[in-house]
LUMTOR-961473 format. One record per residue (C-alpha): residue number from 1; residue in three letters; x, y, z. Coordinates in Angstrom, 3 decimals. Layout:
REM LUMTOR-961473
+-----+-----+----------+----------+----------+
:   n : res :     east :    north :       up :
+-----+-----+----------+----------+----------+
: NUM : ALA :        X :        Y :        Z :
...
+-----+-----+----------+----------+----------+
REM end
This chain:
REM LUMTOR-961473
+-----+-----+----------+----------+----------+
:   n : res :     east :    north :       up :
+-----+-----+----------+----------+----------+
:   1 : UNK :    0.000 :    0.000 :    0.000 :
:   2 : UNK :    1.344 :    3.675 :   -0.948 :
:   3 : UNK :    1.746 :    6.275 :    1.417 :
:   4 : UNK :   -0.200 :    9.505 :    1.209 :
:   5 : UNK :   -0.150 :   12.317 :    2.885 :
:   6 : UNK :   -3.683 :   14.044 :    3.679 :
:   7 : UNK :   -5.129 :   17.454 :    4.597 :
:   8 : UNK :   -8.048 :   19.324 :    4.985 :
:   9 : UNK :   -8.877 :   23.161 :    4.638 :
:  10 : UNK :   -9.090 :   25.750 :    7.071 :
:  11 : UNK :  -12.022 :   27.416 :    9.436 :
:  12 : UNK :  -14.982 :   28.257 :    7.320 :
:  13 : UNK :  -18.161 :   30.523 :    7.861 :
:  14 : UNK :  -21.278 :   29.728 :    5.895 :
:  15 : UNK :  -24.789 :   31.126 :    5.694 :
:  16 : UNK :  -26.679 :   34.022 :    4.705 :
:  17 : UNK :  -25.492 :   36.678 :    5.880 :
:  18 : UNK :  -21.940 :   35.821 :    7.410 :
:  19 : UNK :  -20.380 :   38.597 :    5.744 :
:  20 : UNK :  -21.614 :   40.721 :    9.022 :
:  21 : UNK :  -19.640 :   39.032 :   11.516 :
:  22 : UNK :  -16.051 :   40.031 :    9.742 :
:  23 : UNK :  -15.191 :   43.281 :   12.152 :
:  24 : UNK :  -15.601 :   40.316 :   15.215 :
:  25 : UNK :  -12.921 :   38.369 :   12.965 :
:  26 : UNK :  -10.340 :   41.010 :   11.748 :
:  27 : UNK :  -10.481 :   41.735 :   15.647 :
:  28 : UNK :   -9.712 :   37.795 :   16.816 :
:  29 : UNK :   -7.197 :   37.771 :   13.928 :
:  30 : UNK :   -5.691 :   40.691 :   14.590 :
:  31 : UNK :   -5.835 :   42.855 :   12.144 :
:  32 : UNK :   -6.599 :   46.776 :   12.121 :
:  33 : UNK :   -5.661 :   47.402 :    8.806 :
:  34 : UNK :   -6.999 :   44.789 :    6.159 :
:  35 : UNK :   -6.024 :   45.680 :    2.766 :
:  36 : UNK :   -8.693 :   44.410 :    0.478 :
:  37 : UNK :   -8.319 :   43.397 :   -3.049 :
:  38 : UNK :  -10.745 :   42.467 :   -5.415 :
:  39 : UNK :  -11.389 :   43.759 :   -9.447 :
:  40 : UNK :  -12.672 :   46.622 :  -10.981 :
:  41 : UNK :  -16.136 :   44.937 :  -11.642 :
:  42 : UNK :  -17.000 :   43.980 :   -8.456 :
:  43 : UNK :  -16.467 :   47.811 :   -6.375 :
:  44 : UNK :  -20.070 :   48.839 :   -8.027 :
:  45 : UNK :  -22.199 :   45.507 :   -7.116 :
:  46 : UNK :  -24.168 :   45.001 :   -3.961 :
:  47 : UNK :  -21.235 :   42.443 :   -2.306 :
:  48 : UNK :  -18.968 :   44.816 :   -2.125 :
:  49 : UNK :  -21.578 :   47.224 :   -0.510 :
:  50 : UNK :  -22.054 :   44.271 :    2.150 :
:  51 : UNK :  -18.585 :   43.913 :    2.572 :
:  52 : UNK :  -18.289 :   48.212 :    3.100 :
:  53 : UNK :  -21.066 :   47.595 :    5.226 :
:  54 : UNK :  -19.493 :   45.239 :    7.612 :
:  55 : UNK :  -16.145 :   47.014 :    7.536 :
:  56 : UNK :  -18.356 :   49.990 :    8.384 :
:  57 : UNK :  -18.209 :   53.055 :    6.723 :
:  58 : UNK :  -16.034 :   54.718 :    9.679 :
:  59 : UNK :  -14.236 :   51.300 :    9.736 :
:  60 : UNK :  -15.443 :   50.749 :   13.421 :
:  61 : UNK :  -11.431 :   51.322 :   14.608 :
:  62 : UNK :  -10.472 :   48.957 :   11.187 :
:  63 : UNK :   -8.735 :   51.248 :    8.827 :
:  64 : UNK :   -8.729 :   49.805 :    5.252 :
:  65 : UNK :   -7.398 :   49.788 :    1.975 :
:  66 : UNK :   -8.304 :   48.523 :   -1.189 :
:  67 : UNK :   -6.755 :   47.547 :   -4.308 :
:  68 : UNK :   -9.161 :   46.885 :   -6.991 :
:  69 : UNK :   -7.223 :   45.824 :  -10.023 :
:  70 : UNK :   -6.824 :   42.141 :  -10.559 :
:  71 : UNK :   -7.703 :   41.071 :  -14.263 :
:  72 : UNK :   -9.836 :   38.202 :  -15.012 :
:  73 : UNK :   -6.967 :   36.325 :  -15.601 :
:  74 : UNK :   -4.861 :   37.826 :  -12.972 :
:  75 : UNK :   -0.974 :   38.508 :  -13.991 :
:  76 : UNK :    2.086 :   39.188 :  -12.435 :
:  77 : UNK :    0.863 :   43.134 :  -12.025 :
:  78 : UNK :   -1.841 :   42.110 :   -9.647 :
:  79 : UNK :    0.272 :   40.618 :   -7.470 :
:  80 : UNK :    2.884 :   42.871 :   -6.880 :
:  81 : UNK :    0.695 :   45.937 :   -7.078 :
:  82 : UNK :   -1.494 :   45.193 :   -4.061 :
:  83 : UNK :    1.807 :   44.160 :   -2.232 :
:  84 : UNK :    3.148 :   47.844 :   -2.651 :
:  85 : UNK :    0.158 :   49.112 :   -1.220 :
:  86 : UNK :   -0.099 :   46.754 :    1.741 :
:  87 : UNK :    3.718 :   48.109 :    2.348 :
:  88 : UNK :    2.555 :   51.605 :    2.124 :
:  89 : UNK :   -0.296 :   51.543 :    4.052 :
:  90 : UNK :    1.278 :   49.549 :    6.767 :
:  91 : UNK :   -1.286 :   47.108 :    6.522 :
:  92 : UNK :   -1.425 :   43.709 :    8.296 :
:  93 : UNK :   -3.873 :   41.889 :    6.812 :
:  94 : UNK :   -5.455 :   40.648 :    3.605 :
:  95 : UNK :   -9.065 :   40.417 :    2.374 :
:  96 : UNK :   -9.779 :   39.564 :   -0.699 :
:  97 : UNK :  -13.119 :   38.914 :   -2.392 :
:  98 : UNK :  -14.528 :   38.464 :   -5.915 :
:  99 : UNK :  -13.680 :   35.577 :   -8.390 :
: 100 : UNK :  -10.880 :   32.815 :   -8.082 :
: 101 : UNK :   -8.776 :   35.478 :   -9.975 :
: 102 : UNK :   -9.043 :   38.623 :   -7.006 :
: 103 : UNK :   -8.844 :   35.305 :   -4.486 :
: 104 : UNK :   -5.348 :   34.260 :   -6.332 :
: 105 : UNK :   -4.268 :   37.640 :   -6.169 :
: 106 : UNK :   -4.880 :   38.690 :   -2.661 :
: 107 : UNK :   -3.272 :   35.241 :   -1.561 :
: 108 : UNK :    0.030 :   35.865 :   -3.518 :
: 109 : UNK :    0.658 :   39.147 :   -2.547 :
: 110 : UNK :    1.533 :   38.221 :    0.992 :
: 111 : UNK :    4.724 :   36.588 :   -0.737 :
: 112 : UNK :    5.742 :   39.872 :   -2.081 :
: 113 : UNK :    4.924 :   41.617 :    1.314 :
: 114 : UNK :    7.642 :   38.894 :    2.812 :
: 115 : UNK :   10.265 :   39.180 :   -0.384 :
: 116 : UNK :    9.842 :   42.240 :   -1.866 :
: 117 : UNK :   10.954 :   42.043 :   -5.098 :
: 118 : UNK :   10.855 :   38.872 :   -5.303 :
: 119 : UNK :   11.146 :   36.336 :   -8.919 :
: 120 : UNK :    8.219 :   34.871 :   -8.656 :
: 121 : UNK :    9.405 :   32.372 :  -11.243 :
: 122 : UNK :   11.957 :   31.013 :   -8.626 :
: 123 : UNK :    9.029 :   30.470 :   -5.987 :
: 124 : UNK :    9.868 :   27.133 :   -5.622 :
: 125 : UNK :   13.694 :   27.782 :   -4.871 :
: 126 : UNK :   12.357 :   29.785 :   -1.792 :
: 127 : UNK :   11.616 :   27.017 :    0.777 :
: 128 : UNK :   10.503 :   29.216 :    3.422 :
: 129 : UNK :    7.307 :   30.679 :    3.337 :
: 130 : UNK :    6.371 :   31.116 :    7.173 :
: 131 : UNK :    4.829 :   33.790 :    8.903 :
: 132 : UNK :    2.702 :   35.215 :    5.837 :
: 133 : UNK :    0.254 :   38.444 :    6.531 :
: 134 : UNK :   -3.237 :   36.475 :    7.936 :
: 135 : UNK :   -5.523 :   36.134 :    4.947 :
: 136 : UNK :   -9.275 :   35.913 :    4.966 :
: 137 : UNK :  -11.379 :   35.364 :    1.312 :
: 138 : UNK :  -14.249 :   35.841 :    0.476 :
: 139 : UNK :  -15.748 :   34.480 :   -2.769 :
: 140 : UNK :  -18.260 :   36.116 :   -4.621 :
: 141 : UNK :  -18.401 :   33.268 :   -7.529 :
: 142 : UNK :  -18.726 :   29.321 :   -6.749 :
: 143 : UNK :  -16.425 :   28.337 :   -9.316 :
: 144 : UNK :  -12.423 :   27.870 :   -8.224 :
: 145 : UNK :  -12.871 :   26.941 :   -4.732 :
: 146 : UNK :   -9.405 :   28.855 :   -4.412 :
: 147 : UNK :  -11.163 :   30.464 :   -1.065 :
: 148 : UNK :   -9.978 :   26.449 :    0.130 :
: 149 : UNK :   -7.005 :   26.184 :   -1.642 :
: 150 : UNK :   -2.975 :   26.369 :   -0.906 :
: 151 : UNK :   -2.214 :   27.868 :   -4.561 :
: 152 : UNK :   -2.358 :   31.006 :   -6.934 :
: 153 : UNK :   -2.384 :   30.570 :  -10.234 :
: 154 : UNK :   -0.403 :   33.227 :  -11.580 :
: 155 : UNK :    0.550 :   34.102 :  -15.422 :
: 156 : UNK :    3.986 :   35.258 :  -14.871 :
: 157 : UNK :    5.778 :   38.190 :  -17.111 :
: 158 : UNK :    9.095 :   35.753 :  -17.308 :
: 159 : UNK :    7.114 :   33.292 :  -19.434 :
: 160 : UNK :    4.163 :   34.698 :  -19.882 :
: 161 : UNK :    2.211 :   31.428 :  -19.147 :
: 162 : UNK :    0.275 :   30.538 :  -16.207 :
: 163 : UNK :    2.501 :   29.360 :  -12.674 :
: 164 : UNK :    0.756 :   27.542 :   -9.875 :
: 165 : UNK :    2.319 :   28.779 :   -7.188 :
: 166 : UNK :    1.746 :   26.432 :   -3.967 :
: 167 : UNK :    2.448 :   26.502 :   -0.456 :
: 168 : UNK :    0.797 :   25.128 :    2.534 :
: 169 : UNK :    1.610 :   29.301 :    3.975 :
: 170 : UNK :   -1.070 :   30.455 :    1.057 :
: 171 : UNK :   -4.101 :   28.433 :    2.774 :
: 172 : UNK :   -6.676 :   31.243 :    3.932 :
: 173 : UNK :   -6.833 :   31.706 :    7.654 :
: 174 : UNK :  -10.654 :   32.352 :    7.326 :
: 175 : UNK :  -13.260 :   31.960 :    4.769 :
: 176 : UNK :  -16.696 :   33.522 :    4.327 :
: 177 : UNK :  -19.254 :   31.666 :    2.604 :
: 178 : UNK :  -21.920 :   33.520 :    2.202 :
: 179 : UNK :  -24.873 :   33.253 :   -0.777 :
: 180 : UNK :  -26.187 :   36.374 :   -0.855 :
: 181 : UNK :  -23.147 :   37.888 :   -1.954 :
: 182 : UNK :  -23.869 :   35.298 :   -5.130 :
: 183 : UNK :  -27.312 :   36.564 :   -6.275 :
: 184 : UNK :  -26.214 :   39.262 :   -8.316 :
: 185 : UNK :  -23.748 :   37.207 :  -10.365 :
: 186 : UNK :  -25.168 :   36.655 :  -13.704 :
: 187 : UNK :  -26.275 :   33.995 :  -15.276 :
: 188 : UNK :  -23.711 :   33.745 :  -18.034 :
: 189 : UNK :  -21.060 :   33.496 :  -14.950 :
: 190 : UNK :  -22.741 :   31.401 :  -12.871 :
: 191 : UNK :  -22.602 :   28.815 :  -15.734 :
: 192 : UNK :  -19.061 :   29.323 :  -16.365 :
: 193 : UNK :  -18.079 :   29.335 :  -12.889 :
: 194 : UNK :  -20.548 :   25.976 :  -11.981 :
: 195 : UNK :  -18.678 :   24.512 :  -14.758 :
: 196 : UNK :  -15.355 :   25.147 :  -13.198 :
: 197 : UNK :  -16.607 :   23.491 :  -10.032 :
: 198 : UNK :  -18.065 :   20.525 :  -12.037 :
: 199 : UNK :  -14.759 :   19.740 :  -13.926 :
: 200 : UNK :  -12.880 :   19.834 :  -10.964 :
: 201 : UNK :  -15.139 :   17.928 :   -9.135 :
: 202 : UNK :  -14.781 :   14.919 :  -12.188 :
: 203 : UNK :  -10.812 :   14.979 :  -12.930 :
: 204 : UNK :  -10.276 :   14.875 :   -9.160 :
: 205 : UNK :  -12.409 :   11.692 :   -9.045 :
: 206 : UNK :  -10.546 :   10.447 :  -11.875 :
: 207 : UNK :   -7.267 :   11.445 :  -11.076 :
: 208 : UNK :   -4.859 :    8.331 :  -10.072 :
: 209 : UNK :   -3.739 :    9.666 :   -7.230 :
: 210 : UNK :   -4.503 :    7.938 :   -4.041 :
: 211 : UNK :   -6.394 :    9.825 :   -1.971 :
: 212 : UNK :  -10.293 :    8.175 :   -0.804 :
: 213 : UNK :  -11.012 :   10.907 :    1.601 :
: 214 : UNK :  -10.697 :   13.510 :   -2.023 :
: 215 : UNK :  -12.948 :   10.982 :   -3.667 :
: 216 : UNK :  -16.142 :   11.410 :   -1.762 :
: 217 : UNK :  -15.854 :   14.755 :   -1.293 :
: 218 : UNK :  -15.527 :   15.286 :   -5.282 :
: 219 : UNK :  -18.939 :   12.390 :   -6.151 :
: 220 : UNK :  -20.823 :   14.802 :   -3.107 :
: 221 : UNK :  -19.630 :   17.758 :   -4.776 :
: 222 : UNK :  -20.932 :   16.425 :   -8.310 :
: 223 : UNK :  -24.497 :   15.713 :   -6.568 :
: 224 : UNK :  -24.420 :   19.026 :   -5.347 :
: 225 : UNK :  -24.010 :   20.743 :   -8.779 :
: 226 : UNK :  -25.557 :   18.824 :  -10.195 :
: 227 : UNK :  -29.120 :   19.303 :   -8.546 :
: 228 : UNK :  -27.901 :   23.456 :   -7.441 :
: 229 : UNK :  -26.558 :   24.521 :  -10.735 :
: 230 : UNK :  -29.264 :   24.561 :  -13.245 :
: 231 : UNK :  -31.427 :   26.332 :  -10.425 :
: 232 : UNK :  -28.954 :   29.009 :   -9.649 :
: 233 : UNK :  -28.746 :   29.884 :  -13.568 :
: 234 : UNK :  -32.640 :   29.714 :  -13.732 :
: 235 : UNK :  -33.128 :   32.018 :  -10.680 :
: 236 : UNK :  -30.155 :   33.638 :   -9.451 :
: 237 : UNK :  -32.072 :   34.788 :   -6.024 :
: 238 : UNK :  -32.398 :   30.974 :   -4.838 :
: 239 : UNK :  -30.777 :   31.079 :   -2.302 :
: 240 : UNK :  -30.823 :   27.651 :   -1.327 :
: 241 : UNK :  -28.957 :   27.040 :   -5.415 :
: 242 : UNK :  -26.379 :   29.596 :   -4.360 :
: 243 : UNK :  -25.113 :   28.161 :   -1.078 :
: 244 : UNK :  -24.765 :   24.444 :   -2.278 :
: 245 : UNK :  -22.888 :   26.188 :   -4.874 :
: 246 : UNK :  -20.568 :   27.538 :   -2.764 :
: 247 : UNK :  -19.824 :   24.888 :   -0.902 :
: 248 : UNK :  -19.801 :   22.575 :   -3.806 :
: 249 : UNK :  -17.286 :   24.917 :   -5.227 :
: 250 : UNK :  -15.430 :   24.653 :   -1.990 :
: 251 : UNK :  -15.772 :   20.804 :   -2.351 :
: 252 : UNK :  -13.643 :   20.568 :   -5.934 :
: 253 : UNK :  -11.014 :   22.428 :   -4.785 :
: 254 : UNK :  -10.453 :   20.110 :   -2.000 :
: 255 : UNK :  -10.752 :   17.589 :   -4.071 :
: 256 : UNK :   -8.246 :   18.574 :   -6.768 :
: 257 : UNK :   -5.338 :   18.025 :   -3.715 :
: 258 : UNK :   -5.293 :   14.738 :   -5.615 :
: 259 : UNK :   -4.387 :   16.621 :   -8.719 :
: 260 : UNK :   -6.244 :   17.153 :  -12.167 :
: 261 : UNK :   -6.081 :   16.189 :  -15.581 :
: 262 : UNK :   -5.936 :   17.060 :  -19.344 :
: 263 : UNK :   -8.902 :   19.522 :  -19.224 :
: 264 : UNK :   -6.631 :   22.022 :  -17.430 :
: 265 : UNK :   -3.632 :   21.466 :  -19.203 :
: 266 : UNK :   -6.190 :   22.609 :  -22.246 :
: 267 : UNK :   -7.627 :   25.461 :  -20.102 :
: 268 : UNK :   -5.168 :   27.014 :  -19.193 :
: 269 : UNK :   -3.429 :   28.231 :  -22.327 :
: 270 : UNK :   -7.176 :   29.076 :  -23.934 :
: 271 : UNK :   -7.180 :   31.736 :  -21.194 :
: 272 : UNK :   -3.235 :   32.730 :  -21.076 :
: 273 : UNK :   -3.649 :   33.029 :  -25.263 :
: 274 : UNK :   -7.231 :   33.518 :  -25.748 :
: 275 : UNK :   -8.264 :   35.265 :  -22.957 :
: 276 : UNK :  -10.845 :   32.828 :  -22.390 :
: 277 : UNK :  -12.332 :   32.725 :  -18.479 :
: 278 : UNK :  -11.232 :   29.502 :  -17.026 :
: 279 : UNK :  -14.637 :   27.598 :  -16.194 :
: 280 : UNK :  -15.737 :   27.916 :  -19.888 :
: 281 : UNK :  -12.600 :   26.639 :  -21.208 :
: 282 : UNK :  -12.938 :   23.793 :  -19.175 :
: 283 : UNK :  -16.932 :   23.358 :  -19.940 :
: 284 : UNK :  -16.048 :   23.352 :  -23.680 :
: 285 : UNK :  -13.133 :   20.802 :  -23.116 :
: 286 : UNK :  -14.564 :   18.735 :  -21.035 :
: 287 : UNK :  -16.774 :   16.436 :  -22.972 :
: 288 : UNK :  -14.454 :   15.235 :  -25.930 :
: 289 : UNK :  -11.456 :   14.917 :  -22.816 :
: 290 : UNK :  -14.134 :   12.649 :  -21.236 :
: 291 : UNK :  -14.575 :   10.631 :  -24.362 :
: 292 : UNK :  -11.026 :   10.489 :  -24.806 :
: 293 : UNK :  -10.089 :    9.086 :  -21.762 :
: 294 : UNK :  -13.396 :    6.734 :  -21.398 :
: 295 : UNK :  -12.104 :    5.255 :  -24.797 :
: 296 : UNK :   -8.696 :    4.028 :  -23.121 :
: 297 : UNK :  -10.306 :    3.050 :  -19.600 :
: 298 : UNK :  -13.757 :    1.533 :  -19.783 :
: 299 : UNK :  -15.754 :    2.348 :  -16.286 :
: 300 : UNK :  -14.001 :    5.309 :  -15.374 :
: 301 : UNK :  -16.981 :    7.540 :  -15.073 :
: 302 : UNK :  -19.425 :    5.108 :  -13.663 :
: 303 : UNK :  -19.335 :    6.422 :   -9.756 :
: 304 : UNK :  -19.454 :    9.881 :  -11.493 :
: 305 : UNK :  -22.786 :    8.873 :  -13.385 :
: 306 : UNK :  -24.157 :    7.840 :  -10.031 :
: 307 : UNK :  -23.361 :   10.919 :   -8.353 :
: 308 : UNK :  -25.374 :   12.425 :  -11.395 :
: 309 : UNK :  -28.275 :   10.703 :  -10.396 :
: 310 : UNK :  -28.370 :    7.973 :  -13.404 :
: 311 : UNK :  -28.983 :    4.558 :  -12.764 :
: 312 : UNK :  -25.818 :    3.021 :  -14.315 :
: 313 : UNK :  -24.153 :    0.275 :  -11.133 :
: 314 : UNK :  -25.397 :   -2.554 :  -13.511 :
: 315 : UNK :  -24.327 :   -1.042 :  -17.077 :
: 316 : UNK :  -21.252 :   -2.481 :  -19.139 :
: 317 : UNK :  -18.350 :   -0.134 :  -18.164 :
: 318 : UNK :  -18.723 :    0.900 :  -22.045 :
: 319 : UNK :  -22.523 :    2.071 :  -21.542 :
: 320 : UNK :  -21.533 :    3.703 :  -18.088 :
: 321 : UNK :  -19.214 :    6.057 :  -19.473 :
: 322 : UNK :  -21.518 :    6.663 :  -22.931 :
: 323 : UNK :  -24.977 :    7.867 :  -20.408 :
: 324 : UNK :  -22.310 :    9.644 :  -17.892 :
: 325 : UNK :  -20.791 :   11.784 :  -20.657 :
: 326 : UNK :  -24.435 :   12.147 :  -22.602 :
: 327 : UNK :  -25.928 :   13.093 :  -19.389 :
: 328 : UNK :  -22.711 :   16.113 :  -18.565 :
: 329 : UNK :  -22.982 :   16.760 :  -22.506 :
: 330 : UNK :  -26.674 :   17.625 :  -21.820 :
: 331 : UNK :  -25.938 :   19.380 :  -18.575 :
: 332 : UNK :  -23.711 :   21.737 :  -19.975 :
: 333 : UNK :  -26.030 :   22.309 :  -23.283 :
: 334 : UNK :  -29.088 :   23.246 :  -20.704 :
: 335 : UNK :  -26.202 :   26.412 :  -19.511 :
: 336 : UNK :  -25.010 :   27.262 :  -23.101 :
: 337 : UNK :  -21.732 :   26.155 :  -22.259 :
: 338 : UNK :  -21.492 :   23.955 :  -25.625 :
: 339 : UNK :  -20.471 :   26.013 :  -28.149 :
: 340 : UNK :  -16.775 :   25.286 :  -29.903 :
: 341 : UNK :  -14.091 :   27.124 :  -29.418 :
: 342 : UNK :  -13.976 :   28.694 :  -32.833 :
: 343 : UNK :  -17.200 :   31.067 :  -32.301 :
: 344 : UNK :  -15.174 :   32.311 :  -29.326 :
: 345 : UNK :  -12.701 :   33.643 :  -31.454 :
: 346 : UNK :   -9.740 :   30.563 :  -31.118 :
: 347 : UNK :   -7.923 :   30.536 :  -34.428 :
: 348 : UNK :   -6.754 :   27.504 :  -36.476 :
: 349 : UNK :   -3.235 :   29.332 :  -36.381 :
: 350 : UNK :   -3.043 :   29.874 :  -32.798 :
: 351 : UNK :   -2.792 :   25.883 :  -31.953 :
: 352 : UNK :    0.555 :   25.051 :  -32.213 :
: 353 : UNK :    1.155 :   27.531 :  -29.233 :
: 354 : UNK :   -1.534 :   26.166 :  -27.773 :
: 355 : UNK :   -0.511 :   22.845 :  -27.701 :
: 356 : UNK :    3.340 :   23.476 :  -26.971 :
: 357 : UNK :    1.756 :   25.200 :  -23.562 :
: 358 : UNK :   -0.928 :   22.476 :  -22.531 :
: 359 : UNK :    1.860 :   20.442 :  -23.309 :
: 360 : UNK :    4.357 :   22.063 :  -20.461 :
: 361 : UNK :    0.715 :   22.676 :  -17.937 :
: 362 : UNK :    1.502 :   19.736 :  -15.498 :
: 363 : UNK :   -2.234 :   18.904 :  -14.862 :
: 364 : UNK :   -2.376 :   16.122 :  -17.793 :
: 365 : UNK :    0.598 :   14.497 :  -15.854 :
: 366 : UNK :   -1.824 :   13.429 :  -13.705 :
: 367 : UNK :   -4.732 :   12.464 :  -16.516 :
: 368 : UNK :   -6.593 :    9.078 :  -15.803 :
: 369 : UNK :   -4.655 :    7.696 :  -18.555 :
: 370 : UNK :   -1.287 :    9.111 :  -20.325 :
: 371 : UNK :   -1.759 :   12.047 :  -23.403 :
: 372 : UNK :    1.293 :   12.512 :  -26.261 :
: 373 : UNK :    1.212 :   16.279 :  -27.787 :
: 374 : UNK :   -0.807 :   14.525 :  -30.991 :
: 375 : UNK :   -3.531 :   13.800 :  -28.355 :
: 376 : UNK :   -3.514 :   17.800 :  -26.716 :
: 377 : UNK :   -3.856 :   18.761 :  -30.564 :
: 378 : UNK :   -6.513 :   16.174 :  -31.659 :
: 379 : UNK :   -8.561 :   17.420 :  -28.749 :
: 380 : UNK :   -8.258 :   21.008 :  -29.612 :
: 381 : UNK :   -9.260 :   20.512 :  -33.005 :
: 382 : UNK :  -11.991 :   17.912 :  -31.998 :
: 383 : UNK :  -13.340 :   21.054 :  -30.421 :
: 384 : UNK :  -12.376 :   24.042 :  -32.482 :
+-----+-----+----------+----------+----------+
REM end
């Protein structure tokens, strides 16, 4: 039997409303002066009123700062931007809230507060990443799940790809769950962003790696999504949609401590090249990369199908995996997340670059079953 090392996420905070209770927070994590960082979209919408709210508007003795310019696909910039300004200020604390992207940002920065100046392209030469400012997120989007995670995905300015940069040290000290700082994301996002949660939810699963306890906690996730997701893009005031959402989002990113799989290592370059968002990259990948790795390992997506709700635990491993993928083909057609990549602007002559970087993306390294450079460019074009 292997050995494997296991983990599991820090203090969470969930129901409507939560976001109230953060001055009583800052206060037992001592902080009294948060910087918070988030994106340019999300200063005008009513959750970042809620968050103003509970920070008060005379900070009740919490002075703030905010740095409100992480891109959707956040970049080297947004990192060591919000840094400066933490040094500045004198702050002592993070916030962030938003998307995975303001989430990835606010968690990095602390490394730049520590090293300023700092190559992030060396981050894994630096061994020492104690004693990091105390970090609290707050998502606004159930996609990512990086509000759970140890890592920051980063596209750097040396290579101009995406880095995951992880480190126990990044791992949130507190997160806020709370769904009614979801109900004004729109429907197009809330699609995109399910998505993201689905397909992490599924390559987890599928992933090689030993790790049971990441198993169940991806198949729940998958039932969760699967019954919240549709419900939260038909009404985005359900309240009830919204928090299984979050914590189903919560759930994949968990899970993915086991690791991924070829979707991402696709993803990842549609956004870095593209400027695709992340969850609808992976929706539009994620059907064919099912196929293709159902075709080289019958059954694989059998317990998935049952956390779907089908009826499959007596199927031929070969009809399992067909009504599993039919059924996610359908699920993601019912969100208009099946278009090809094509009427989203990908270009036949962009593929070489994109499969030289989904080729050097470690997620596929960890695929259900192995994938050659022919097989990252057969995919794309199986999808283009």
């Amino acid at each position: 039997m292997s050995h494997a090392t296991f983990a599991f996420p820090t203090t969470s905070r969930f129901g409507a409303g939560v976001t109230t209770e953060l001055p009583e927070h800052l206060n037992k994590l001592g902080i009294r002066r948060p910087l918070v960082v988030t994106d340019p979209g999300l200063v005008p919408t009513d959750a970042f009123r809620r968050l103003e709210s509970a920070l008060g508007e005379d900070g009740r003795g919490v002075r703030w700062h905010l740095y409100a310019g992480v891109h959707p696909n956040p970049i080297e910039a947004d990192v060591r931007e919000p840094a400066e300004l933490f040094r500045r200020e004198q702050c002592d604390g993070v916030i962030a809230i938003g998307g995975g992207s303001a989430l990835d940002a606010g968690k990095a920065a602390r490394l730049l507060v520590k090293r300023p100046g700092f190559d992030l392209a060396k981050f894994y030469d630096e061994k020492d990443w104690s004693g990091l400012a105390p970090f609290i997120a707050i998502p606004t989007t159930a996609g990512t799940g990086s509000e759970m995670g140890r890592s920051s995905v980063i596209t750097l300015d040396a290579t101009r790809r995406k880095a995951v940069l992880f480190h126990p040290e990044l791992m949130a000290k507190l997160v806020l769950l709370d769904p009614e700082l979801t109900i004004g994301l729109p429907p197009k996002l809330t699609a995109a962003t399910g998505a993201d949660a689905l397909t992490h939810c599924i390559e987890s699963y599928t992933c090689p790696v030993f790790h049971p306890m990441c198993d169940g906690i991806a198949l729940e996730g998958i039932h969760l999504i699967v019954d919240a997701l549709p419900r939260a893009f038909r009404d985005g005031g359900d309240l009830d949609a919204r928090g299984k959402m979050l914590i189903a989002a919560g759930m994949g990113a968990i899970a993915f401590q086991k690791d991924l799989g070829v979707v991402h290592s696709l993803a990842h370059p549609l956004s870095t090249i593209c400027g695709m968002h992340h969850g609808t990259a992976n929706a539009l990948c994620l059907v064919a990369c099912m196929k293709f790795c159902a075709a080289r390992k019958p059954g694989l997506y059998r317990r998935v199908g049952v956390a779907c709700g089908l009826d499959v635990l007596k199927c031929s491993d070969t009809d399992a995996d067909r009504r599993t993928i039919d059924f996610v083909a359908g699920f993601l057609a019912g969100l208009n997340l099946n278009q090809r990549l094509a009427e989203l602007g990908v270009k036949r002559d962009q593929l070489d670059a994109l499969v030289e970087q989904a080729w050097a993306d470690p997620c596929h390294k960890t695929n259900a079953v192995p994938v050659t450079p022919d097989d990252l460019r057969a995919l794309y074009l199986e999808v283009l």
